[in-house]
N, C-alpha and C positions, 0 to 999 in steps of 0.2 A: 651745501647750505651753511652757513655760516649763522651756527647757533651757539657757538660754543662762549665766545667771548660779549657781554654783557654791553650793549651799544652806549652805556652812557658811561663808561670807561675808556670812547674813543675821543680824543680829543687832538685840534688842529695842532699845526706847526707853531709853535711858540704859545701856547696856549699853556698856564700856569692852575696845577693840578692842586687844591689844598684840600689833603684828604680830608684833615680831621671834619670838613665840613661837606665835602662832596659824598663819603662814605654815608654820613651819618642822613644825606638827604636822598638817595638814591637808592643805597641798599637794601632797603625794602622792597622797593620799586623794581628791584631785578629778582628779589627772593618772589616776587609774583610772578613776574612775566614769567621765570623758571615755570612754574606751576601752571600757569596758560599752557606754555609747551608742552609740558607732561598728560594736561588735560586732551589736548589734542594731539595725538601723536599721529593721524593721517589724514589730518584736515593743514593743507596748506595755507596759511597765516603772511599776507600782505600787508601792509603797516603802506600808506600810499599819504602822503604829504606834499603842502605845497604852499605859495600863497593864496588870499582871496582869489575869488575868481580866476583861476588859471585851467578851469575847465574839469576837475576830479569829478562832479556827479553825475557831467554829462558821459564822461568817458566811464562808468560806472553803468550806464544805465545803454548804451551802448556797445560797454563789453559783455552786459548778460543778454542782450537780444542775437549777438554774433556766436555765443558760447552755448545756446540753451541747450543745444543737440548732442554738447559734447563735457557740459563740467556743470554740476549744480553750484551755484554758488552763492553767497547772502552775504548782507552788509551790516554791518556794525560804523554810523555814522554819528558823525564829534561835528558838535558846532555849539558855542555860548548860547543861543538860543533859540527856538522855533524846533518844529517838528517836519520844516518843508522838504528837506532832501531826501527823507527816509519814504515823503512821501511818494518825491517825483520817483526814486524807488521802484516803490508797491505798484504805482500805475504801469511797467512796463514787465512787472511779471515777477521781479525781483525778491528775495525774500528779506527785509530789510527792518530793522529794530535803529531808532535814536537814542544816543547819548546827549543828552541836553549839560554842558558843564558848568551851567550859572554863570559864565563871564569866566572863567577861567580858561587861556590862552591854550591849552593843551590837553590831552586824554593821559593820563596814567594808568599804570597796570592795573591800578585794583579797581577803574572803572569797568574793561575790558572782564576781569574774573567774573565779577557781579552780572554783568550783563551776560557772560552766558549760560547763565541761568535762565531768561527772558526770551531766549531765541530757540527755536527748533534747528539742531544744526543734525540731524539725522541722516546721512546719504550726501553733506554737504563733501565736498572734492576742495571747493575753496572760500576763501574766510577773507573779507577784503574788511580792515579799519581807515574807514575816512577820514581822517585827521582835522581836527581844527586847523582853520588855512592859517599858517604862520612858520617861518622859515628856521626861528630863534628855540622860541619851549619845546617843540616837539623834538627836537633832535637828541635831546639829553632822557629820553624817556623810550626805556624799552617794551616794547608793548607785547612780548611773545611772539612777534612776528618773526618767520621764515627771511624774509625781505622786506627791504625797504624801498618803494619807490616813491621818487622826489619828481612832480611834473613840473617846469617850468614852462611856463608861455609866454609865446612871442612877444605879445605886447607888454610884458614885462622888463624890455633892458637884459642881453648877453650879459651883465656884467656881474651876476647874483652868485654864481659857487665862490667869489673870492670875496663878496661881502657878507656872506653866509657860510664859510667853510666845512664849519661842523655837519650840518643837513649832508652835504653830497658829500662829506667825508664817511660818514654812518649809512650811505645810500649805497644797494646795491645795484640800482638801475634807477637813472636819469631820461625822463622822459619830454621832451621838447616837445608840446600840447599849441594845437592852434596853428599846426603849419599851416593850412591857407592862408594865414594873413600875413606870412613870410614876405609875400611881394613890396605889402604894402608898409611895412615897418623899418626902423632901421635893427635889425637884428641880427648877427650871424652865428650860424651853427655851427661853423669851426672854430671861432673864438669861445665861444662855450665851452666843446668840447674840450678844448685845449685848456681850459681855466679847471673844468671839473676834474681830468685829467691828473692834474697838475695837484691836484689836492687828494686824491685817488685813483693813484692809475688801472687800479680794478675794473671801475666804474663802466657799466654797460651803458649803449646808450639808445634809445629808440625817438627817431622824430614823425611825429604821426599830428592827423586831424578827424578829431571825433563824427567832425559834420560832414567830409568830403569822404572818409575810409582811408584816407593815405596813411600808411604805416600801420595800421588796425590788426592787417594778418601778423604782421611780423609781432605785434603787442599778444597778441593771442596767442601764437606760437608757444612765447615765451613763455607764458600762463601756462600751458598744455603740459610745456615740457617741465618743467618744476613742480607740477602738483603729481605729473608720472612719478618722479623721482621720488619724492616725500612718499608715497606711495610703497613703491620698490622699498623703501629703507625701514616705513614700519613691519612691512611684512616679512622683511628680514632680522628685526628686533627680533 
């Protein structure tokens, strides 16, 4: 897991670092998420990011109906405004608390602290934060997350890790949401690939469809096998 280096200290190729102002906005912001992480040291922490509509609450409420037998999980949900996600949420069994940020384009650390104070996270295995959909703010903000996953959907245009580098640079897994409509788009998953690649060649990459199941087990897998792990490593602290 890759907790150690502070994600809003990662920054793209050619990308100009001015501490004396990036420090002084930021470093707070990681002296919390530190503290998230310490607060949970065997609850597996997803930070899951995207644009609008690219399908995160569907695949949210879809990965707790496929997972229910095998991972408790609850959601910690970012959105400027409403309370709807957290609801659609609760309606499929989910254990789910809103962050409402007043119009602010991103969730920071010390929303995330505050709030888990308001959640019952008792027996939880895994901790998903929904991100306010936006490709820009959220990448500079460390939330205590384990990982980062970035969905990009199809009908969004292949062409978004090189006009957004920072996001799939900071991502540890890239997921390509909405593959049924692969047919009907001009979309490709190798150019992607290659683009995301290209700015982190770490980058996992999973292409799945919430509504059809294509790629669901290999998404869940993933989820399994990382929240084993976090597991394994507290009980060996």
């Amino acid at each position: 897991m890759t907790t150690n280096r502070p994600k809003s200290n990662q920054a793209s190729v050619g990308a100009v670092q001015c501490e004396n102002t990036t420090l002084s906005l930021l470093k707070v912001n990681d002296f919390v998420a530190k503290a998230i992480r310490d607060r949970l040291p065997d609850v597996l922490v997803i930070n899951v990011c995207s644009s609008p509509g690219s399908g995160k609450t569907t695949l949210m409420q879809e990965t707790g109906k496929r997972l229910q037998n095998r991972l408790n999980m609850a959601v910690l949900v970012g959105d400027p405004e409403t309370e709807r996600d957290a609801i659609r949420m609760r309606e499929v069994g989910i254990n789910a608390l809103q962050i409402v940020t007043g119009g602010m384009c991103h969730i920071e650390a010390q929303m995330i602290y505050q709030a888990l104070d308001h959640i019952d996270l008792t027996g939880v295995d895994v901790l998903f934060i929904e991100n306010v959909g936006n490709l820009v703010c959220p990448a500079a903000f460390d939330l205590g997350e384990d990982y980062r996953v970035t969905l990009l959907a199809s009908t969004e245009g292949d062409d978004k890790p090189k006009k957004y580098p920072r996001m799939f640079l900071t991502s540890e897994l890239m997921v390509v949401s909405k593959a049924d409509l692969l047919p009907y788009v001009p979309f490709k998953v190798d150019n992607v690939v290659a683009d995301a690649r290209d700015i982190n060649p770490d980058i996992e990459v999973i292409t799945l469809s919430s509504l059809t199941g294509e790629g669901m087990e290999a998404w869940c897998e993933w989820l399994v096998a990382k929240a084993e792990t976090k597991r394994r490593v507290a009980i060996a602290a």
